[in-house]
Structures are given as C-alpha cells and as structure tokens.
N, C-alpha and C positions, 0 to 999 in steps of 0.2 A: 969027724965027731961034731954033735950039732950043739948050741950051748942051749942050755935048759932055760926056759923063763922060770924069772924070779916069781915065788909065789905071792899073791895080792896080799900087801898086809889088809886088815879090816878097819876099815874105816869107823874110827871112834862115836860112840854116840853126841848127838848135840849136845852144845854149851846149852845153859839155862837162855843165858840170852838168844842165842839161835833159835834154840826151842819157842821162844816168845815169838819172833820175830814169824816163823813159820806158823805158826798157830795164830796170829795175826793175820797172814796174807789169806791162811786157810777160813778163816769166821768173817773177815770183814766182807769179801767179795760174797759170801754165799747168803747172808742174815740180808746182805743190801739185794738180792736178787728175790731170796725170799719174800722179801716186803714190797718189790716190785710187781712180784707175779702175784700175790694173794694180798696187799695191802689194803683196797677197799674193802674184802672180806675181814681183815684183823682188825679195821677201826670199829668196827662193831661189837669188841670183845674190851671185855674185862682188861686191866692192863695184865693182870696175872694169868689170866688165860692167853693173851694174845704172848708175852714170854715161853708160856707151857708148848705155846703148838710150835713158835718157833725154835725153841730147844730142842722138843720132838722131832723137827723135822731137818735140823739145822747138824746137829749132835752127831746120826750117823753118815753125814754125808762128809761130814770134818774127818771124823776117825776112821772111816771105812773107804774114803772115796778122795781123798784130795791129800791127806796127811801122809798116806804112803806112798804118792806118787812126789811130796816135796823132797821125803826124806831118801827117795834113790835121785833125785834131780840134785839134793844135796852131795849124797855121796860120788854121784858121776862128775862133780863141779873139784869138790876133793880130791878123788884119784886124776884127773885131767893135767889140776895144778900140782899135782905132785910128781906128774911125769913131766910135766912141761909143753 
C-alpha cells in the first residue's frame, strides 16, 4: 500500500511589505531600462507627458509581465522552505 502525498497547502497571499518589496524589484529595473532605451526621445517631453508614456508603457509590463512571474518565484521560495 503506497502512502498518499499530502496535498499542497496554498500559499498565502503577500504581506503588504512583500507586496512593496516585489512591486519595487518589478518598476525599479523596468522605468530604469525604459529611460535607457527611449530617454533621449522623453527629454523632449513635457515632464507630464514623459510620466504618461512611461506609465503607459511601464504599467503593463509590471502587472502582466514580471509581477506574475515574482509571485510564483515567491511561492516556489515558500513551499521549498517549507519542505526543507
């Protein structure tokens, strides 16, 4: 008789501080890459237009593109430490 794997608890949502702390790695590195690849083009703008494009373009690359992959990088770091 074989024993059963225990099933996965779920890994709780981030802490508020987590949440920052992720939401930081995700905008700092991307807003500085942005302004590297287009930053001659943005000094030509309005200071509120040059915020709009990089919001625009900064916004979904955070929520769609870097933020889901912290928060399974998050939860593979928690189930790891929890098996040992």
């Amino acid at each position: 008789m074989s024993a059963r794997p225990t099933p996965a608890r779920p890994v709780p949502p981030p802490t508020k501080h987590q949440l920052a702390l992720m939401i930081w790695v995700a905008v700092f590195p991307t807003l500085t890459l942005i302004n590297l690849a287009l930053g001659s083009w943005l000094t030509t703008l309005t200071p509120v237009l040059r915020t709009f494009v990089l919001a625009t373009v900064a916004v979904p690359i955070v929520i769609y593109g870097l933020m889901p992959q912290l928060h399974r990088l998050r939860a593979r770091l928690l189930t790891e430490a929890a098996h040992g």
